[in-house]
N, C-alpha and C positions, 0 to 999 in steps of 0.2 A: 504493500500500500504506500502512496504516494506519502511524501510528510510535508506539512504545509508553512512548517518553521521553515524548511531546509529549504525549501523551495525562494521563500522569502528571501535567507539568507544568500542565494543563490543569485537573486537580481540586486539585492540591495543590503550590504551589513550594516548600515547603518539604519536601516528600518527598521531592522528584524529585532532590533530591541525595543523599537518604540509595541512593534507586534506581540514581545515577549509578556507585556504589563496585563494585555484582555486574554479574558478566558477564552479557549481553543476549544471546540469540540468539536472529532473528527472522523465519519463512518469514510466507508469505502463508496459513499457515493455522493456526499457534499459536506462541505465545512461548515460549523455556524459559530461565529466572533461576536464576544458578548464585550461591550464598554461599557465604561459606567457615565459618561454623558452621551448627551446627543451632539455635541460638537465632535467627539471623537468619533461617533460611528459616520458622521460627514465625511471626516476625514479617510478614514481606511476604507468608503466606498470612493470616493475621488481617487483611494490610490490601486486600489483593485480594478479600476474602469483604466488607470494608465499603467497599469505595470503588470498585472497578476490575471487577466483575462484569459491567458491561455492554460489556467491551469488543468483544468479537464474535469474540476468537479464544480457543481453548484454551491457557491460561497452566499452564503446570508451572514447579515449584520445586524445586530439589535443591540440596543444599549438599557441599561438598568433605569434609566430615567423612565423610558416607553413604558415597563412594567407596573409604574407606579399609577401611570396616566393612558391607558390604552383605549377606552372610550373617548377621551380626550384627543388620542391621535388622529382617531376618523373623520374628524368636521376640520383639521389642519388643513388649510390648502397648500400647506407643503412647500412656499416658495422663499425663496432666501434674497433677502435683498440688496447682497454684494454682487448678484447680478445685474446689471442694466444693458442698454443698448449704447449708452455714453461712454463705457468702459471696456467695450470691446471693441478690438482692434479691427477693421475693415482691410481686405485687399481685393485684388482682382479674382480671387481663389475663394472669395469667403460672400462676398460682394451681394451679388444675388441674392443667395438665401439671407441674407442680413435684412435687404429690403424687401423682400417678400415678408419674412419676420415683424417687420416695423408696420407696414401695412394690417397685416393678419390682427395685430395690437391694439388698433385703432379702428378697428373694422371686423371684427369677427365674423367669421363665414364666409367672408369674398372669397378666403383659398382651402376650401374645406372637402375632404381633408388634404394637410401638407405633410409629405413623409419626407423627413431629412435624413440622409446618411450619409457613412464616413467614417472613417477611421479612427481609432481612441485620441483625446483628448486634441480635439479641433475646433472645441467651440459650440460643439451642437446642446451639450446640458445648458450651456450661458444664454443660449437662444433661449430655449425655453423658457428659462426664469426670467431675460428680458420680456419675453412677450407677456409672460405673465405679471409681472409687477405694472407692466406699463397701460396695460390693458386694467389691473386693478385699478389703479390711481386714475382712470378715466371713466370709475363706475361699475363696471364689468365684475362678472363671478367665472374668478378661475380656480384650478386646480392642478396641480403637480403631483405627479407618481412616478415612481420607476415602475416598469411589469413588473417585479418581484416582489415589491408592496403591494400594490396595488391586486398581484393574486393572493397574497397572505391576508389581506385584509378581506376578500369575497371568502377566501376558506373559514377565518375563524368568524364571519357573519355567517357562514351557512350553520356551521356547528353550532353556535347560538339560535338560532332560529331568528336571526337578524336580514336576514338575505334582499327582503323589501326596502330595507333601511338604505343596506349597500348599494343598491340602486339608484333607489331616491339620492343620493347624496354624489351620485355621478350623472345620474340625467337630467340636476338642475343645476347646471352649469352656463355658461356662455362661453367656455374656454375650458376643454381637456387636453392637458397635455402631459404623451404620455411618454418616457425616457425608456432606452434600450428595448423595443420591442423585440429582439430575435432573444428573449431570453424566455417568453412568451413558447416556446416549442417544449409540444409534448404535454402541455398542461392545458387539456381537456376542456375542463369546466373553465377553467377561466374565458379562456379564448370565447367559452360559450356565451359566458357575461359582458364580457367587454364588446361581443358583436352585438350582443343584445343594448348594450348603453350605445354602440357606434348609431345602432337603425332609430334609439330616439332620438338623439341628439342631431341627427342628419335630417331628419322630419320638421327637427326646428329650427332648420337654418344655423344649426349654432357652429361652434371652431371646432376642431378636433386635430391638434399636431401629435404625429409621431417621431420616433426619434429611433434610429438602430444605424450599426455600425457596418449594417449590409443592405444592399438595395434586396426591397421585395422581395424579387423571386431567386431569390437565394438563401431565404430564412428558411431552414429544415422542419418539417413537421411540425406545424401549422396550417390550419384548414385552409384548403380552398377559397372558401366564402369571405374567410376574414383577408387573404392575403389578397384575394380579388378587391374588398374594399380600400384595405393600402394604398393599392396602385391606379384607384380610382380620382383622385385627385391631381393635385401638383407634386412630382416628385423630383427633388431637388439634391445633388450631391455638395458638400462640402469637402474643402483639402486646405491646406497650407502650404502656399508658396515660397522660394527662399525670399522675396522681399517682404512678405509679411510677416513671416516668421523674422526678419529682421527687424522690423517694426515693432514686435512683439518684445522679443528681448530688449529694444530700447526702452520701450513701458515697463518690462516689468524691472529692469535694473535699477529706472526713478523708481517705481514702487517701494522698492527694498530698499533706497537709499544708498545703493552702488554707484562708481564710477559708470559715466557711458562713453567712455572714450575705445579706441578702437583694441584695447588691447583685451577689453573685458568682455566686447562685445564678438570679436574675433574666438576666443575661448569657446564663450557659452554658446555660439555656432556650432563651432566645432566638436564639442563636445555633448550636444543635444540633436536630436529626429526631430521629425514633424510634429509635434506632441508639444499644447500649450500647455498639459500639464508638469507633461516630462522639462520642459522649459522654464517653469517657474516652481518644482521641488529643485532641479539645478541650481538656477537661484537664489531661493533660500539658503541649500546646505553652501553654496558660492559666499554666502555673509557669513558664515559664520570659520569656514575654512580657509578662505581667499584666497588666489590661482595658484595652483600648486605648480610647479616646475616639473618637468616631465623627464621620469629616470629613465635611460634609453637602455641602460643594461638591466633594468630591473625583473623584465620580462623576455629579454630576448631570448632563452633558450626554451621555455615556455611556447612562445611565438611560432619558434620554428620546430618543434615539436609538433606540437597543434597539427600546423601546415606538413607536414611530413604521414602524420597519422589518418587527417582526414581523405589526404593523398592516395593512399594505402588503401582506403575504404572502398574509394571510386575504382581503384586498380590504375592510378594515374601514377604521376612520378611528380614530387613538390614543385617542380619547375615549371611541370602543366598547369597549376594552378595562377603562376605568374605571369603567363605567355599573354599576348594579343590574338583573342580568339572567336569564333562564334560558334563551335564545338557546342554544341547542346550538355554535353554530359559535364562540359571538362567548365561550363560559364555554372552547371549547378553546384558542382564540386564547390568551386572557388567561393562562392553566394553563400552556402552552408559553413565553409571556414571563416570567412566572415563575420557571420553570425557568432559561430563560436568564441571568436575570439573575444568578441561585442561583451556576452553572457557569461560567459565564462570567465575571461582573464579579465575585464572590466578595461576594455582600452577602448580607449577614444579614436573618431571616427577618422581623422587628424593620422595618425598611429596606425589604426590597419591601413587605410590608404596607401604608407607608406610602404606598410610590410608588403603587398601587392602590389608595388613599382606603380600604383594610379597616382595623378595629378594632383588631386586634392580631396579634400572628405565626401564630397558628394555620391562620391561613385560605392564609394561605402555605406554611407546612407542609401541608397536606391537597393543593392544586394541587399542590406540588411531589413530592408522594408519589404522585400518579394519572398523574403523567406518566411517572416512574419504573417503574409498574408496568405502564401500557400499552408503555411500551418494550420492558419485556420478554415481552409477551403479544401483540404485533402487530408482526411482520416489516415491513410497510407504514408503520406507524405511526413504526417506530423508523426507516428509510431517508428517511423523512418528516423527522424531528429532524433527524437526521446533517447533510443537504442545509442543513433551515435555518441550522442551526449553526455551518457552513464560511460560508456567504454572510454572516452577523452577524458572524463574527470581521473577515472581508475588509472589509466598511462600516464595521466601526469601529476597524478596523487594531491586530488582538489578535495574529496570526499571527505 
């Protein structure tokens, strides 16, 4: 069985202590993390949505506070107000759906429904919450859920004999919005609830935004009916582009009260993905460590071990991995060592680039985002990683 510390510790050691403090409870077929406020259980889903998504088991979060107050939690509309539309960052890449978002705020039902996806930590939860605060302050009744609440809360209304309540309190709304919906697969009744609030709330002209990290017809098992309703609207992809993400990092360096001069901002580039989240926990731990200088012997045998092993794997020789190619097998080889080096040795984008004779972090970043995305789009592909993964830790004694 998987372990949920090790894994942690695995992307992040400095997490993995903040993870150490909430209570862990863990079957062979999902995790459930208990905090004792609600600002931390914010927190460890913000960092599960950018860092721990691909674990393979259903992670739930509930904190000691909810327990005291659960009645209380259902009439929440759930929205956080360090969201706005003022404070997110606009590009050519994000642009659209921003203004679609603004519009939908001021207008509920013009784009109903709106399905947004895209890949972890782009901006699509911030939408939400701007739409909805801003749409509040203009009079409007909204509500915010992730699927994974939002089906815990129909479960324990049905087991109550509340299930009319659950309802009522999603089909008088004037704004649903609903976060990660591909998390929604496999869960039956739910799905059966939420098409049933989608057909009233569509009856009344009213909003209904989705949100997931895959377009429609890629979300697994999930009905028909509902995933037909998805893609019945406006369906809108989100990304970040390198100027916006460079935009981004200049925001959030004022944020934190860092330097924005180019040596800080060149770094946390280099050093961060597409990922506004993954960009501003950077960041953070950026203030409190301040740019470390980069030991070049620190890893190199490591490095080239790595690269020698995964080598081995493909039946390639480490050189193939470094050649100018469009070799199918020998560009996945290379894509997967990459990655590894990324998750495993913890080096920067900046750093394997190098170690691959490429130009500069980009080409690293791209390999390490196609591996990322077939992990999650090919069952085989990802049991494929996992295996390499365990036998690279073993060879070069990470375990």
């Amino acid at each position: 069985m998987r372990n949920f510390l090790l894994f942690v510790e695995n992307r992040d050691r400095f997490a993995v202590g903040l993870f150490r403090q909430f209570k862990i409870e863990e079957t062979p077929s999902r995790v459930l993390i208990i905090t004792p406020t609600l600002e931390q259980k914010r927190w460890v889903l913000e960092y599960i949505r950018a860092r721990l998504y691909d674990y393979g088991k259903e992670i739930l979060v509930k904190s000691q506070e909810e327990g005291k107050r659960q009645e209380e939690e259902l009439t929440k509309d759930g929205l956080l107000s360090s969201f706005s539309f003022d404070n997110f960052v606009v590009g050519k890449s994000n642009q659209l759906a921003y203004k679609v978002c603004l519009e939908v705020s001021k207008n509920p039902g013009v784009y109903s429904p709106l399905f947004i996806y895209g890949g972890v930590g782009l901006g699509k939860t911030h939408l939400l919450h701007a739409v909805g605060n801003r749409s509040k302050s203009l009079g409007y009744k909204a509500i915010y859920r992730q699927a994974l609440e939002f089906s815990e809360e129909m479960i324990k209304s049905l087991k109550n004999g509340k299930i009319e309540d659950f309802r009522k309190t999603y089909s008088n709304v004037d704004i649903l919005l609903l976060d990660d919906v591909q998390f929604l697969s496999s869960k039956e009744r739910t799905q059966i609830e939420l098409f049933r609030v989608f057909e009233v709330l569509q009856s009344k002209e009213k909003q209904i935004v989705f949100v997931s990290d895959r377009h429609p017809k890629d979300i697994r098992d999930v009905s028909e009916r509902l995933l037909s309703r998805f893609a019945s609207g406006l369906i809108l992809e989100i990304g970040l582009d390198a100027e916006t993400k460079l935009s981004i990092i200049r925001h959030k360096l004022l944020l934190f009260g860092l330097p924005t001069d180019k040596r800080y901002i060149d770094y946390v580039m280099e050093n961060t993905g597409y990922s506004v989240r993954e960009i501003e926990g950077f960041i953070k731990t950026l203030k409190f460590t301040g740019i470390r200088e980069e030991d070049s012997t620190k890893t190199a045998c490591k490095e080239e071990d790595l690269v020698r092993h995964v080598a081995k794997y493909f039946s390639l020789r480490p050189e193939d991995l470094k050649r100018e190619t469009k070799e199918r097998k020998v560009l996945k080889a290379r894509q997967t060592a990459m990655y590894l080096c990324r998750t495993l040795l913890h080096m920067s984008y900046s750093e394997i680039a190098r170690l691959f004779g490429k130009p500069d972090h980009t080409s690293a970043l791209y390999s390490i985002k196609k591996v990322e995305e077939k992990k999650q789009q090919d069952r085989k592909f990802a049991y494929m990683l996992e295996m390499l993964e365990k036998s690279v830790k073993k060879h070069l004694g990470l375990n």
